[in-house]
C-alpha positions as CSV (number, residue, x, y, z in Angstrom):
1,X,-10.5,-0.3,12.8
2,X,-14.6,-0.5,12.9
3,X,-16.5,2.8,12.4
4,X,-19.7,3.0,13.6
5,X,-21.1,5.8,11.5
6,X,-20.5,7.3,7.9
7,X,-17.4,9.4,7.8
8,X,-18.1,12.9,5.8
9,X,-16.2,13.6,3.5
10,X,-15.6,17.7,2.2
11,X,-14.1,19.7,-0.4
12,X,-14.4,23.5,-0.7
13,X,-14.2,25.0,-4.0
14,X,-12.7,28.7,-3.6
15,X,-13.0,29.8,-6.9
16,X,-16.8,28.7,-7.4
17,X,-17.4,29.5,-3.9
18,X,-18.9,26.5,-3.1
19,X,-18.9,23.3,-1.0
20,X,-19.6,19.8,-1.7
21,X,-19.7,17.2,0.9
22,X,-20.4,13.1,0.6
23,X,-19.9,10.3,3.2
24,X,-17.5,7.1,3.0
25,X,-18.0,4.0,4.7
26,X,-14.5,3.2,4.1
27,X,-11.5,5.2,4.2
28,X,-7.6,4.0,4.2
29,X,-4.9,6.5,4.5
30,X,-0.9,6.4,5.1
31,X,1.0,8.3,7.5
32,X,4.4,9.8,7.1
33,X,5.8,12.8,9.4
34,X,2.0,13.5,10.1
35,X,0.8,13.9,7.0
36,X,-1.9,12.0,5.7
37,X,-2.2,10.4,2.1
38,X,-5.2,8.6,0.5
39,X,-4.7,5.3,-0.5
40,X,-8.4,4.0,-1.1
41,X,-11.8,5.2,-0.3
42,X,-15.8,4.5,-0.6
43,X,-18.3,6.9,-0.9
44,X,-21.9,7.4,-1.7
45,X,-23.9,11.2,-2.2
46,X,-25.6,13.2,-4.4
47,X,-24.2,12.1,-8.4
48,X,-23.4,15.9,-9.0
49,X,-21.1,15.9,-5.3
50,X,-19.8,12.1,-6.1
51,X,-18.6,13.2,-9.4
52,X,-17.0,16.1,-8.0
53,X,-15.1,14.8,-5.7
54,X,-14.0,11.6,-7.4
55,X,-12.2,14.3,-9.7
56,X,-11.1,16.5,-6.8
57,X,-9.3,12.8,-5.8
58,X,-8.0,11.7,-9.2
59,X,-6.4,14.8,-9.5
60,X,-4.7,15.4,-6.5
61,X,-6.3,18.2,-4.5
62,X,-6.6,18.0,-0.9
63,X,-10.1,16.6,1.1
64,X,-11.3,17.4,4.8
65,X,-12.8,14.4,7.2
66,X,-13.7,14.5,10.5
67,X,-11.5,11.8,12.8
68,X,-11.0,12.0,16.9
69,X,-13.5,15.1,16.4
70,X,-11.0,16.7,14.6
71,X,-10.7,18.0,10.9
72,X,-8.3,16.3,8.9
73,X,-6.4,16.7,5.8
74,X,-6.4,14.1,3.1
75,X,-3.5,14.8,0.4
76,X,-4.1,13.0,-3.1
77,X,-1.8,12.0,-5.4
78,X,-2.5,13.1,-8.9
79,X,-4.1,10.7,-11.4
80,X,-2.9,7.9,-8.5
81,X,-6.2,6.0,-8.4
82,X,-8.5,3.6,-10.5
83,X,-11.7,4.6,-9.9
84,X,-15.5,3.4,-10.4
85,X,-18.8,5.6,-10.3
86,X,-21.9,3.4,-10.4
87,X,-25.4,5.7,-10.1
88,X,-28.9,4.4,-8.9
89,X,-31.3,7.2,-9.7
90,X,-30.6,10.1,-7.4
91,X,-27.7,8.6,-5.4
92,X,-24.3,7.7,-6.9
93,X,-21.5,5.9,-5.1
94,X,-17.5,6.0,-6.3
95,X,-14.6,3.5,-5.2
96,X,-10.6,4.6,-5.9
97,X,-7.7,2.8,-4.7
98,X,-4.2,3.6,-5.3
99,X,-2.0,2.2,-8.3
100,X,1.1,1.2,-7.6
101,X,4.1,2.4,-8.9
102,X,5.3,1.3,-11.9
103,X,8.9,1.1,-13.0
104,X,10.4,2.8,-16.1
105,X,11.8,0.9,-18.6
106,X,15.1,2.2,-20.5
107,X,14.6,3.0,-24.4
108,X,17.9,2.2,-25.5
109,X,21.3,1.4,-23.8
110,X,22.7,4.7,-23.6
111,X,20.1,5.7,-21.3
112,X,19.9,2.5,-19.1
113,X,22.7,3.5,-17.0
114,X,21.9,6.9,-16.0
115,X,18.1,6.0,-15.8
116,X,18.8,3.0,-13.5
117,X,21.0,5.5,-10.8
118,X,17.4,7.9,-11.3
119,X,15.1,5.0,-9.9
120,X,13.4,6.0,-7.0
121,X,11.6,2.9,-4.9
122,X,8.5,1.8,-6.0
123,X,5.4,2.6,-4.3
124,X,3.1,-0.7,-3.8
125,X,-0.4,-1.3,-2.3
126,X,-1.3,-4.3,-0.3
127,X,-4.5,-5.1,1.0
128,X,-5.5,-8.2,2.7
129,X,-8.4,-9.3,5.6
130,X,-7.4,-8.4,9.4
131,X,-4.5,-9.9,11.0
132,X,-4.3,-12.4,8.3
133,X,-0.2,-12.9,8.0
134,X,-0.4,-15.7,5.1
135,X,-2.1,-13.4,2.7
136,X,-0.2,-10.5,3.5
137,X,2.5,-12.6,2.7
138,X,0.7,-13.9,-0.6
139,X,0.2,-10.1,-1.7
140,X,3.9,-9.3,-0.9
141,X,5.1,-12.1,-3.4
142,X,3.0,-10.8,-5.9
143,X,4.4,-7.7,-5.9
144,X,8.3,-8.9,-5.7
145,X,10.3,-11.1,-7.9
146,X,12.2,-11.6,-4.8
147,X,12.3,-15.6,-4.5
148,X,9.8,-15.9,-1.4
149,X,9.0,-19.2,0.6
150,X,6.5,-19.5,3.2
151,X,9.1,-20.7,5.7
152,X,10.8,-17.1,5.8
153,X,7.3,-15.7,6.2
154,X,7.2,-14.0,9.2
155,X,11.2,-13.2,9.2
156,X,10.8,-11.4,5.9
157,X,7.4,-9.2,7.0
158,X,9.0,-8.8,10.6
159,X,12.7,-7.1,8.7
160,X,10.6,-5.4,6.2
161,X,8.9,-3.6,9.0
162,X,11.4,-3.0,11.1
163,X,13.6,-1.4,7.9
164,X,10.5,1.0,7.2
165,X,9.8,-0.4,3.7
166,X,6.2,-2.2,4.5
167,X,4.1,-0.3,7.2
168,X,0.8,-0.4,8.0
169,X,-2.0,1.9,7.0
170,X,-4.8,3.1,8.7
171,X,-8.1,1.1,8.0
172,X,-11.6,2.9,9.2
173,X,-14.3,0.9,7.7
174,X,-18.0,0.5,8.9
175,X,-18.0,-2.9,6.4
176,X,-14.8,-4.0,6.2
177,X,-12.4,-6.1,8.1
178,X,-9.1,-5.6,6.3
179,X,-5.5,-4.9,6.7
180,X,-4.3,-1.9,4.3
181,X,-0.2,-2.0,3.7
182,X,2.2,0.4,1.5
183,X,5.6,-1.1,0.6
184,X,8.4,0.9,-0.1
185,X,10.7,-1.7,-3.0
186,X,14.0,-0.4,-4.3
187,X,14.9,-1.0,-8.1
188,X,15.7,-4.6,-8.7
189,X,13.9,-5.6,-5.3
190,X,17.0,-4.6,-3.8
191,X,15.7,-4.1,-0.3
192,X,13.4,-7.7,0.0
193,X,16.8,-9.5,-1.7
194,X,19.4,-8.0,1.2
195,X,16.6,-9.4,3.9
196,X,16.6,-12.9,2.4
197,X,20.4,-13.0,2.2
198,X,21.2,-11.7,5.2
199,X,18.1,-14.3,6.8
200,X,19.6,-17.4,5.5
201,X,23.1,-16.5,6.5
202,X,22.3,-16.2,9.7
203,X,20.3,-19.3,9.4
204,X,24.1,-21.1,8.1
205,X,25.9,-19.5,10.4
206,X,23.8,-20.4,13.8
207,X,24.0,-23.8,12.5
208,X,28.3,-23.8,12.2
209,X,27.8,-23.4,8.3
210,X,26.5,-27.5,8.1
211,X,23.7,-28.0,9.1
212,X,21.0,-26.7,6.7
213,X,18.1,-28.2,7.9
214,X,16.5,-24.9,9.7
215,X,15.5,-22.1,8.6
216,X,14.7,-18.7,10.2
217,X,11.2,-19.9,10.9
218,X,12.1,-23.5,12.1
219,X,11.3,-25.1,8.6
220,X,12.2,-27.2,5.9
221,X,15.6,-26.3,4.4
222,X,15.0,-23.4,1.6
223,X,14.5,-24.8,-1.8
224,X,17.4,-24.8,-4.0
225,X,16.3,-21.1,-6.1
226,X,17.8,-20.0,-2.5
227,X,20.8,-21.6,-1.9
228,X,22.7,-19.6,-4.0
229,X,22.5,-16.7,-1.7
């Protein structure tokens, strides 16, 4: 979504009694239940206020904008972001985005089991340019070992959606023409594997189980790393 004006950005201090304030020309946030999470922002200000609230960010407090001529909170996730601060002589601009999740490895056997029934899904970031469904798709293989072809593309973005595990985040940008997506993967990829299997049997099965030259998107028959499914 275009902005036409920088977006101010606040954070009041109640122990120090104080209030710093600098303005973003692009801001990227998810919604769940109505609260609002930052997943990337750019900002510019004073360095001393830039600093401030890049740490404010990075360690998860909670910052005010303006949106609909309304004050909004922003909830952070603690030590979530890579950031970068870059400074030009009295003005100082900072970039964070959010990390993705990363998965836990077991240290030794006796643990594996108990740790694997622990996993909670993975939190993952995807970012690609407006409307652009090929690179969306590009960014989702990335982040899956799930065995993904570009004939099940829009079959596999259309059930992830629909299931709730990839949704689409909100974009405000006075530069920047972008898509912004969080997706939601259970341990082992479970959720993007159940979408492929249950996608090519239905493929088999609207075909009378012989005739595999279709697949859910009309295409070439799914190479043979997915025939097994």
């Amino acid at each position: 979504m275009p902005e036409t004006k920088l977006m101010e950005l606040g954070y009041y201090d109640p122990q120090a009694e104080v209030r710093l304030n600098v303005y973003a020309d692009t801001l990227m946030f998810d919604t769940v239940r109505k609260e609002k999470t930052l997943s990337a922002v750019r900002f510019g200000g004073y360095p001393e206020s830039v600093q401030a609230i890049a740490d404010v960010i990075f360690s998860g407090g909670t910052i005010e904008t303006r949106l609909d001529g309304k004050t909004q909170l922003l909830k952070c996730m603690p030590r979530g972001y890579r950031r970068q601060l870059a400074h030009d002589g009295v003005y100082a601009t900072a970039t964070l985005m959010a990390n993705d999740d990363t998965q836990t490895a077991a240290t030794d056997e006796e643990d594996e089991e108990n740790l694997q029934e622990e996993l909670q899904p993975r939190t993952c970031y995807l970012f690609c340019p407006a409307g652009d469904k090929d690179r969306l798709y590009e960014e989702l293989d990335r982040k899956t070992a799930a065995p993904l072809i570009p004939a099940f593309r829009d079959y596999v973005l259309d059930a992830l959606i629909a299931r709730g595990d990839l949704r689409q985040m909100t974009v405000l940008s006075l530069r920047e023409r972008m898509d912004a997506w969080v997706l939601q993967l259970l341990p082992e990829d479970r959720n993007v594997i159940e979408v492929l299997e249950r996608g090519v049997r239905g493929c088999y099965q609207r075909h009378g189980g012989h005739d595999r030259s279709r697949t859910p998107a009309g295409r070439a028959d799914p190479p043979d790393r997915l025939r097994h499914f």
